[in-house]
C-alpha positions in Angstrom: 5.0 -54.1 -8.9 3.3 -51.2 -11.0 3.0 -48.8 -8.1 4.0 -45.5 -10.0 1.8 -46.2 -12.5 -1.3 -44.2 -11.1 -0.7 -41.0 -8.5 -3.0 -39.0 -6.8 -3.0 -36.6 -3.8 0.5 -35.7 -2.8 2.0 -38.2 -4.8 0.6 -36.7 -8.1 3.3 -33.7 -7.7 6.3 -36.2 -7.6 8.5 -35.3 -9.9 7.0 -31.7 -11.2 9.1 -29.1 -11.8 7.1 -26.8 -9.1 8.7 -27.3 -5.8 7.3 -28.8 -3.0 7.5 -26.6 -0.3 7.0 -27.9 3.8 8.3 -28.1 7.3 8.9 -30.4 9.9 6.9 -31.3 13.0 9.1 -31.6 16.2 7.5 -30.4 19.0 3.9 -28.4 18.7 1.5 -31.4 18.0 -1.5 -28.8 18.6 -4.9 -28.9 17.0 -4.5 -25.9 15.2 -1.3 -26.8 13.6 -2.6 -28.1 10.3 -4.2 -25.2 10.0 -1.7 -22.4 11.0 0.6 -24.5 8.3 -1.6 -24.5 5.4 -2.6 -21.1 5.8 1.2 -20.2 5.6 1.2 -22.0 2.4 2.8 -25.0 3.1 2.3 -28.3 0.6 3.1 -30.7 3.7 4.5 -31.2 6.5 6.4 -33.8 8.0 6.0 -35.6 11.5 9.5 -36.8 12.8 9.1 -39.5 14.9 12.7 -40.5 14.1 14.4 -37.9 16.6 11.0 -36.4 18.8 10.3 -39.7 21.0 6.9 -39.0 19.4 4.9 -42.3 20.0 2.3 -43.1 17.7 -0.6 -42.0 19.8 0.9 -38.6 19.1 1.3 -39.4 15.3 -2.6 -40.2 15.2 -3.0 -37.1 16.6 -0.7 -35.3 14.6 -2.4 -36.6 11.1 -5.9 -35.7 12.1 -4.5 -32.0 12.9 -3.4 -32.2 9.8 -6.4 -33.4 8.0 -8.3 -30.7 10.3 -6.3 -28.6 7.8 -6.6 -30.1 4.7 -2.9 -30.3 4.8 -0.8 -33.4 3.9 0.5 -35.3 6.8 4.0 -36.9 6.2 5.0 -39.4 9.0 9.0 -39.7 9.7 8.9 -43.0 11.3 11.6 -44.5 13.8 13.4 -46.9 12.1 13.0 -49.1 9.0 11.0 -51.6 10.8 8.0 -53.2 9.1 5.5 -52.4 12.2 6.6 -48.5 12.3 6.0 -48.4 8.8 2.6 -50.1 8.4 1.4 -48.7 11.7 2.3 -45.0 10.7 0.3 -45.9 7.3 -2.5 -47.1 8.9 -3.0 -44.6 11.2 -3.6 -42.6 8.1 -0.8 -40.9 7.1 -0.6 -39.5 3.2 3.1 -40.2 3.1 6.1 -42.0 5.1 9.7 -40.7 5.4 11.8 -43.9 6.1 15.3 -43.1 7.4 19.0 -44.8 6.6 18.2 -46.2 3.6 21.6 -47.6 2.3 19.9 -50.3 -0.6 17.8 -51.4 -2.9 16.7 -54.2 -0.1 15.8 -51.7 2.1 14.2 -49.6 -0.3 12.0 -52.7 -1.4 11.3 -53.7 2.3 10.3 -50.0 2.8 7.7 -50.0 -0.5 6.8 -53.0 0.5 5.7 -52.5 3.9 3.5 -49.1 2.6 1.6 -51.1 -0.3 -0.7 -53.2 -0.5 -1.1 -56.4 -2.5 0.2 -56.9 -5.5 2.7 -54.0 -5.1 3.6 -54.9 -1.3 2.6 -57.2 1.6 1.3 -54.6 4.0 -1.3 -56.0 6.7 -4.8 -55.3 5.5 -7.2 -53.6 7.7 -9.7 -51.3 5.7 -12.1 -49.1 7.0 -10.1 -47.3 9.5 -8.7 -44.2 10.2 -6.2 -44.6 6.6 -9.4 -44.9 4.7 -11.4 -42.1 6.5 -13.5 -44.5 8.5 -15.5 -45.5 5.2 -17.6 -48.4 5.4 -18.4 -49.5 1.8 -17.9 -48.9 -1.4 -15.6 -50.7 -4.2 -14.1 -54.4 -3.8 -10.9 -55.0 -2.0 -8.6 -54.7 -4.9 -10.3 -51.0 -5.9 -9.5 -50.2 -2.4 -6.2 -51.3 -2.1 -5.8 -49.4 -5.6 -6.7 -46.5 -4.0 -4.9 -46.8 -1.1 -1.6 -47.9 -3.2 -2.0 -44.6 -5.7 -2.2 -41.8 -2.4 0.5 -43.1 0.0 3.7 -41.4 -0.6 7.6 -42.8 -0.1 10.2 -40.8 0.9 13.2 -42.8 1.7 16.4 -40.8 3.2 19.6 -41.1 1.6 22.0 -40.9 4.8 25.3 -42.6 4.2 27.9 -43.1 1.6 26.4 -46.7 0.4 22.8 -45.1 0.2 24.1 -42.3 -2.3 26.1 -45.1 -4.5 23.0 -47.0 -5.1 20.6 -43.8 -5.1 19.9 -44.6 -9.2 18.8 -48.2 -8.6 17.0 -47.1 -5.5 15.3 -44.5 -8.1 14.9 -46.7 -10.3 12.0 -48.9 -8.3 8.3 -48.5 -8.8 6.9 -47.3 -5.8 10.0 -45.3 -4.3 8.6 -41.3 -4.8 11.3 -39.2 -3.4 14.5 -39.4 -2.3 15.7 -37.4 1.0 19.4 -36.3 1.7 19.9 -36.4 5.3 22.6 -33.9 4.7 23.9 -34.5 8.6 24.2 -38.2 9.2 25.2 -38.2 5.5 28.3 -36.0 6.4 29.2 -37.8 9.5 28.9 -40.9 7.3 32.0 -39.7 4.8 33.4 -38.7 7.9 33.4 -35.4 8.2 30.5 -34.0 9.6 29.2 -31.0 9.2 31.2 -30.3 6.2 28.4 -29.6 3.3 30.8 -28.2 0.8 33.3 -31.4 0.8 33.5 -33.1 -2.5 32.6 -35.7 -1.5 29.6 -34.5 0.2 28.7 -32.4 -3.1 29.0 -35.3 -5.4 26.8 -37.9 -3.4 24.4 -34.9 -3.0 24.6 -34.4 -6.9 24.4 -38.4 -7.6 21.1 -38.2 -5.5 19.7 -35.9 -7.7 20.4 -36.8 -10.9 19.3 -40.4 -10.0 15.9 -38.7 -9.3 16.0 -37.0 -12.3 16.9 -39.7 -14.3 13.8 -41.9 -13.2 11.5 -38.9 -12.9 11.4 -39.3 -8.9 11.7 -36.0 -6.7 14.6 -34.9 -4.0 14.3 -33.2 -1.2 15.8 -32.0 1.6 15.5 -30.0 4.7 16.9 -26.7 5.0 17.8 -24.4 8.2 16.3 -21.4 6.7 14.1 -19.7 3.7 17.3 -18.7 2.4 18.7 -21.8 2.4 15.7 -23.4 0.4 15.7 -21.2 -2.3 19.2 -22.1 -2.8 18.6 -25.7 -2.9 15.7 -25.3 -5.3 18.0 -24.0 -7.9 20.9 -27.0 -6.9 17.4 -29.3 -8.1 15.9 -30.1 -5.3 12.1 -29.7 -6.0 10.4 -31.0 -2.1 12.4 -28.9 0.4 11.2 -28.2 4.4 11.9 -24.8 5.4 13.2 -25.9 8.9 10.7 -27.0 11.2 8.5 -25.6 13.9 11.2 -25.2 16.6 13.6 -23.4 14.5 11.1 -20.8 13.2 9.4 -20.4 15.9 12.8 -19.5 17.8 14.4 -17.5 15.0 11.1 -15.5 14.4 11.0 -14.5 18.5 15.1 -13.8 18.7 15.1 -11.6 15.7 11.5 -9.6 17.0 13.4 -9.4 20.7 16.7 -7.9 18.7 14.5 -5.5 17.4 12.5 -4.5 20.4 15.3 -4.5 23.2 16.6 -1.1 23.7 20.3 -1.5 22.8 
């Protein structure tokens, strides 16, 4: 497998020192919403199918908004299963955020499932929406060449095992970024919540020095801008400043507390 050998689009800003800079999709799958994102400055955002109940009807949607836009589309699928991975590619996604990933199996299965032959095994179906609805041009291996180089894999780091084996995982061609799902990742060193814990603070630190190391990114998702800027200078260089719900909430309450007569 060679698949970190060429990167364009997104993936050609894995592993720069600029930081990648995003939010998450959780509820306003609009038309405009590629749009309103990139002209806040956004590099990408991310589609969580994972926690949403999103189906992939939506997703399509959702990744033509976000083409609308010009705006990378980043799908979050629901599981680490082969047909929500290839299906969330082929529906043209630039990237894929694959949660729970605890090995280098799963982070093989996962790589393997976005790429095509000879870095993966993914079902081949070209001239669809993944390939802009093109009809000709180059043979089938330029294509899947192509293909192989754009699409993006962010695989979540969510559990104690995950973060042990976080320099192997960063260590494979193909893998892109690795994401600390700082929640389930607490809950999984049992005791949730608590971000400060040593342990917490040394898996958190193992996963970025492993993507250091191999000259992969991190990333992670934080509740505020505040909270990015901090995480920027703990390493992380792709960071989500919350997602749609959150700002869209905190941006109302704190125009309300400044409106209402007290």
């Amino acid at each position: 497998m060679n698949a970190s050998a060429a990167r364009t689009g997104l993936r050609a800003h894995v592993g720069t020192p600029a930081p990648k800079i995003g939010t998450f999709v959780f509820e306003f799958v609009v038309p405009g919403i590629g749009q309103i994102l990139k002209a806040a400055g956004a590099d990408f955002a991310v589609l969580d199918m994972e926690h949403t109940g999103f189906g992939f009807d939506t997703a399509r949607a959702a990744v033509k908004f976000m083409q609308a836009g010009d705006l990378p589309g980043i799908v979050r699928v629901p599981s680490k299963a082969y047909d929500h991975i290839a299906r969330a590619m082929d529906i043209g996604a630039d990237g894929i955020m694959v949660p729970m990933v605890s090995s280098v199996e799963q982070a093989l299965q996962a790589v393997r499932a976005v790429k095509y032959f000879p870095d993966g095994h993914r079902g081949v179906a070209m001239g669809l929406a993944h390939e802009r609805y093109r009809m000709t041009g180059g043979s089938l291996a330029e294509r899947f060449a192509a293909q192989n180089a754009r699409t993006l894999v962010i695989l979540q780091i969510e559990d104690g095992a995950g973060a042990a084996a976080a320099d192997q995982i960063a260590a494979l061609d193909g893998v892109d970024v690795l994401w600390v799902g700082h929640n389930d990742l607490s809950v999984s060193l049992r005791n949730p919540g608590a971000f400060d814990d040593p342990a917490f603070v040394a898996a958190e630190a193992q996963t970025i020095a492993a993507c250091r190391r191999h000259g992969k990114s991190a990333g992670r998702l934080a509740r505020d801008p505040a909270e990015a800027a901090l995480f920027v200078t703990r390493g992380y260089d792709w960071v989500s400043v919350a997602g749609d719900v959150m700002l869209l909430q905190s941006a109302l309450a704190d125009g309300i507390a400044k409106v209402r007569p007290r």
